[in-house]
N, C-alpha and C positions, 0 to 999 in steps of 0.2 A: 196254230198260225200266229207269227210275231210281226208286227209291225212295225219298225224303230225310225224314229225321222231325226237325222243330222245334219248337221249347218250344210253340208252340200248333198247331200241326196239323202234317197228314202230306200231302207231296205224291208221285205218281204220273205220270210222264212216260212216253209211249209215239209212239215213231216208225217208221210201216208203211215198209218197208224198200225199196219197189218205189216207190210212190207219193212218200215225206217227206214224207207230213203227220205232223206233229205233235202228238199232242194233253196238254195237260196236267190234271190231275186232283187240286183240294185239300179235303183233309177238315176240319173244323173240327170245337170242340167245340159244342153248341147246348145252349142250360140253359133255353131257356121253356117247357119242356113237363115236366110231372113223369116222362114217361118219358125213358127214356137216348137221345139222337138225334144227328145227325151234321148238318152244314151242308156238303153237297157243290156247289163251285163247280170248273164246269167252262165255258168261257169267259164268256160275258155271261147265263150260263145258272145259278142257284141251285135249291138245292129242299133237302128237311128230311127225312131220312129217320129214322123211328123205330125202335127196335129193340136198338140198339146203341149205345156211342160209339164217337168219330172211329177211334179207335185200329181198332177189331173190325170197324168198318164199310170202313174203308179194307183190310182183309186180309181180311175176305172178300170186296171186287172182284177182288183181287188172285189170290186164289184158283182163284176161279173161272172168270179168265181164264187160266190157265198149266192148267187141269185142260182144256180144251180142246184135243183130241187132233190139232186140225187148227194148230194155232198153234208153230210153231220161235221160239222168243225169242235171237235174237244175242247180246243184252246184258242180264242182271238183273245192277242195281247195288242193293244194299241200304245205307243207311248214314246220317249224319247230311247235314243240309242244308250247302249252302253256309257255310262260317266266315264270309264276309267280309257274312254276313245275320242271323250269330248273335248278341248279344252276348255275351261273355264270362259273366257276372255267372247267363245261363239256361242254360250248359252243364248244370248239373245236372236239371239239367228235362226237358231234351233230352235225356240218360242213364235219365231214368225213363220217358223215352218209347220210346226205341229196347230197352228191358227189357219193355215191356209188348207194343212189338209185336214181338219173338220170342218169345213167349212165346207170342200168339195167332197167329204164324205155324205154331208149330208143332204146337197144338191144332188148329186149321183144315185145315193140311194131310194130319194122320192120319186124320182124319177122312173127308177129301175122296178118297184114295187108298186106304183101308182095304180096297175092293173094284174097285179101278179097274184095266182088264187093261193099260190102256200111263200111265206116270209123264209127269212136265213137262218138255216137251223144252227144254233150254238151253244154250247152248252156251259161252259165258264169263260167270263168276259170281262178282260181286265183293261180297265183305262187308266193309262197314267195323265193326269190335266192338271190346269190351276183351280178349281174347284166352282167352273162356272154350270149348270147345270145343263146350261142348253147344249154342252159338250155330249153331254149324259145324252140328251132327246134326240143325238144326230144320228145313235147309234139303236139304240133299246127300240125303238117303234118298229124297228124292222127285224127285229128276232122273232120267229116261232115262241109265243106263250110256254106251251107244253115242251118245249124241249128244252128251253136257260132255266139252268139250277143255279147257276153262281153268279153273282154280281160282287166284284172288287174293285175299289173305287182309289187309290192310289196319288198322294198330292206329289205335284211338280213343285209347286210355288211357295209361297210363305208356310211356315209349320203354323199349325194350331188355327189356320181358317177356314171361318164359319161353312160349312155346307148345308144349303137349303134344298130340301131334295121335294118341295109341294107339287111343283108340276109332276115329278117324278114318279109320286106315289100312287097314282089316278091309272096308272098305265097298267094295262092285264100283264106284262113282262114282270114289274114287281110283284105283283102280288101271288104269282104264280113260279116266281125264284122260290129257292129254301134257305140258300147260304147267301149272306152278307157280310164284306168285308169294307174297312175304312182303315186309311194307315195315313196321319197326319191330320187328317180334318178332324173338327169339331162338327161333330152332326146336330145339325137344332132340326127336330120334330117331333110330334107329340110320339108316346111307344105305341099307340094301337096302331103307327103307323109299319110297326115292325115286328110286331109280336106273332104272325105268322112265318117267321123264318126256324128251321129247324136250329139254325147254324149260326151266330152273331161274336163277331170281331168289331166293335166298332169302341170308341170315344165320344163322349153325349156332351153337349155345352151345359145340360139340367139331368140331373136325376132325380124327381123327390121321393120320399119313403114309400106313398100311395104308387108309385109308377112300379116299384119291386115288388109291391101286395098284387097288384093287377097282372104282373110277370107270373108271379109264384102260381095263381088260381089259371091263366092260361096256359103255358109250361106243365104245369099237376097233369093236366087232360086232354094233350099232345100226344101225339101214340108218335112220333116221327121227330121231339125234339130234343140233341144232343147237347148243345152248349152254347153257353151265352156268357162272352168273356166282354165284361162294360166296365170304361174308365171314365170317370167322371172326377173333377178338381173339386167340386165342392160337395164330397159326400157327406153325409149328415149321419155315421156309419151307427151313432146310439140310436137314432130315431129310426133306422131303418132295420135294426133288429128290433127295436120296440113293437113296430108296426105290425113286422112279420108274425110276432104270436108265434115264437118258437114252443115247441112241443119240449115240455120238463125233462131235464137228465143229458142234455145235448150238449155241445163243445160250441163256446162263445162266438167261435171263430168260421166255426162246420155245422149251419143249419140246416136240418134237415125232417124234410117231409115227409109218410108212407106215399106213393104212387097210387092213387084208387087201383081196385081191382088189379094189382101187379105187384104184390106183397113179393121178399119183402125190399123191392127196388126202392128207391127214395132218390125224391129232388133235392139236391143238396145247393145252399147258397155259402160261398165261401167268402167274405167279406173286410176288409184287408183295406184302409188309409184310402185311396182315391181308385180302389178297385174291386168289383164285384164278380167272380168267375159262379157261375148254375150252371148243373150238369143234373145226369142222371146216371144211375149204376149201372151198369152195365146188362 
């Protein structure tokens, strides 16, 4: 399920997973009635609903479809619409929009879940924002723990700012993801706050040599972890093969560990000017 919000409405894409039909779903604003209402065009099919505007009305269908206890969602994409359909000139527009609808995201779904005995099943959840967290909290409280593998975190806004994800980290949805992604942010938190993901795409604001030793010994005795692709600008890249106590005969560049009892697989740390890819053999 996609979610894109543009300077004039909010679209809603949804494709049944067994079947691939498709269906798309676009909210508009409607101003001919002195009440608040929504112009919902879903294929050759329009109609007017009152009550609400586009923004409230497109998030409570939304709602009410994920509160659906029989419904697994693969994919919720939340974010801005297509660039190449935006102009430039309504980016702001489309910033007051994607503000208004988390905002009723998150009113909606306390609501919806206040007394609900099972949450929105989802399984990778990708938010496109400006990197405020509580964007992150309007959504994650209301997943099923045991069902989100994926958390991808996507900036709108400025490159290279800060993400603080402390409220973030307390929550049984992280801690119980495996895959973590970041594209534009600088992540500031300490790694035990991440060293149970199987899966890591992210950019660090600090890495020190001690944070890649504490990597290495939790990674070694992971039975579930594949890769850990970390950029950091100020790698210290001698002091952190120093650290690691590479095993004699090895390639400067290609460090690498035996796996206990999984001979003879080996954790490899590949370490590269402001880049560190860990993996394991297959």
């Amino acid at each position: 399920m996609d979610i894109c919000v543009y300077p004039d409405h909010i679209e809603r894409n949804f494709e049944e997973k067994e079947s691939k039909v498709r269906e798309k779903i676009k909210y508009f604003p409607h101003e001919t009635t002195e009440k608040k209402s929504c112009l919902i065009r879903r294929a050759d099919e329009e109609v007017v609903v009152d009550g609400g505007d586009f923004v409230q009305t497109s998030v409570h269908d939304f709602v009410m479809s994920v509160k659906n206890p029989n419904l697994k969602i693969e994919y919720l994409t939340v974010g801005l619409g297509k660039k190449s359909e935006v102009d430039q000139s309504d980016m702001p527009k489309v910033a007051e929009n994607v503000v208004e609808f988390l905002k009723a995201i998150n009113e909606q779904l306390s609501v919806a879940f206040a007394n609900a005995t099972s949450l929105a099943h989802v399984e990778t959840f990708q938010l496109h924002f400006d990197g405020d967290a509580q964007n992150i909290l309007s959504f994650l409280p209301f997943f099923q723990p045991e069902t989100l593998k994926v958390i991808d975190l996507r900036n709108n806004g400025e490159a290279g700012k800060i993400l603080e994800v402390d409220q973030i980290v307390e929550l049984e949805q992280w801690r119980c993801a495996r895959h973590f992604w970041t594209n534009g942010f600088l992540l500031k938190t300490p790694v035990d706050n991440i060293l149970h993901f199987g899966f890591l795409d992210i950019t660090l604001e600090t890495l020190r040599p001690e944070d890649v030793v504490q990597m290495k010994e939790k990674f070694l005795h992971m039975e579930d972890f594949s890769m850990a692709m970390l950029t950091c600008s100020n790698l210290n890249q001698q002091a952190i093969t120093e650290s690691l106590a590479a095993p004699p005969g090895g390639h400067p560049f290609d460090i690498a560990f035996p796996v206990p009892n999984d001979e003879p697989r080996k954790l490899h740390f590949m370490i590269l000017n402001d880049f560190i890819r860990i993996f394991k053999d297959h």
